[in-house]
C-alpha positions in Angstrom: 89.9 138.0 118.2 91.7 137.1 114.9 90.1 137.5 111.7 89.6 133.8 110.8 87.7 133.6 114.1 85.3 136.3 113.2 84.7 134.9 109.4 81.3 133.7 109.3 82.2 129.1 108.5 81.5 127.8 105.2 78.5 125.3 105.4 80.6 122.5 107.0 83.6 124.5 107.3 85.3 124.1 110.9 85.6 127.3 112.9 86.0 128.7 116.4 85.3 132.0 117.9 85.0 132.9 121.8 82.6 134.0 124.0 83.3 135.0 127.5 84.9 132.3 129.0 83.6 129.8 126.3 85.5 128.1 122.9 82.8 128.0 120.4 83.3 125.4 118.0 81.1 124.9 114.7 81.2 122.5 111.4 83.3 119.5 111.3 86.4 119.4 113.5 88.4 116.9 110.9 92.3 116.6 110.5 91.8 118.5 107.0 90.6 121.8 108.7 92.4 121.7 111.6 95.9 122.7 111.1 94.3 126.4 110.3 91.8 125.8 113.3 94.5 125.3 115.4 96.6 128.5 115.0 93.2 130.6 115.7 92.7 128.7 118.8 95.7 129.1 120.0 94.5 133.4 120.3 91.6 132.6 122.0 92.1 129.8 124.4 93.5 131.4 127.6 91.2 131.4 130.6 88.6 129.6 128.2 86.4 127.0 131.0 84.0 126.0 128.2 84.1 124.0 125.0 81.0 124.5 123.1 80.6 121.8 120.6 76.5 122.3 120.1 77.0 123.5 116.1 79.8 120.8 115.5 78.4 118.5 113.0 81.2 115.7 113.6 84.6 115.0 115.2 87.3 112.5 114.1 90.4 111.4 116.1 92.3 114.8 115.0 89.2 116.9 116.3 89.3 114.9 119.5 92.8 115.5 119.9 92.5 118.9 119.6 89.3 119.2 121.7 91.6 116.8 124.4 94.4 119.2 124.6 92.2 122.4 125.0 89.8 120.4 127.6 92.6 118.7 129.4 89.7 117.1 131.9 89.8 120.8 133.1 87.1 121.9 131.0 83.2 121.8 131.0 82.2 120.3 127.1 78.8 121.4 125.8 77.1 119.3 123.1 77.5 116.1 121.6 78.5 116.0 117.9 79.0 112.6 115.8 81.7 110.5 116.8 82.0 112.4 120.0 81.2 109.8 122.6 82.3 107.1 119.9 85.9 108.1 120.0 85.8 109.4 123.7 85.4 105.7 124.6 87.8 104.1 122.5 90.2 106.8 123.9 88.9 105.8 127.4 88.5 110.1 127.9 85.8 111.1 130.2 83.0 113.6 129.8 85.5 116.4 130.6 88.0 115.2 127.8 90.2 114.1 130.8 91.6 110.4 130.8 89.8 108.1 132.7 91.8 106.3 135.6 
């Protein structure tokens, strides 16, 4: 694991560390943290099957982005954070972050 994903987050501060086979996400996935979030998830993500997005407090279009390019409709997505299902419709993604046909 790399450092930033063993830092303990900042109240609100987006972060991501794994466990097992699972991407755990906390604090707001927003485009202003996740240009750093991105270059720690890029050490963790192979072989990852689940997103865990219990202790996210919101996404916005950049999180979902991310969350859509990790998932790929290939992974399982634990938790609902705010603007999750919001954005997931207007993006017409499914459950799995996979677009819908």
């Amino acid at each position: 694991m790399t450092a930033a994903a063993l830092q303990p987050a900042r109240a609100g501060a987006a972060s991501v560390r794994r466990d097992g086979d699972t991407l755990v996400f906390a604090g707001a996935l927003e485009r202003g943290a996740l240009a750093s979030l991105w270059r720690s998830v890029q050490t963790l993500r192979a072989g990852a099957r689940v997103i865990d997005l219990r202790d996210v407090t919101r996404v916005d279009s950049a999180g979902l982005a991310l969350l859509a390019e990790l998932g790929d409709g290939a992974a399982d997505i634990s938790g609902t954070p705010t603007g999750l299902v919001e954005l997931r419709a207007a993006y017409r993604l499914d459950e799995r972050l996979g677009y819908t046909r």
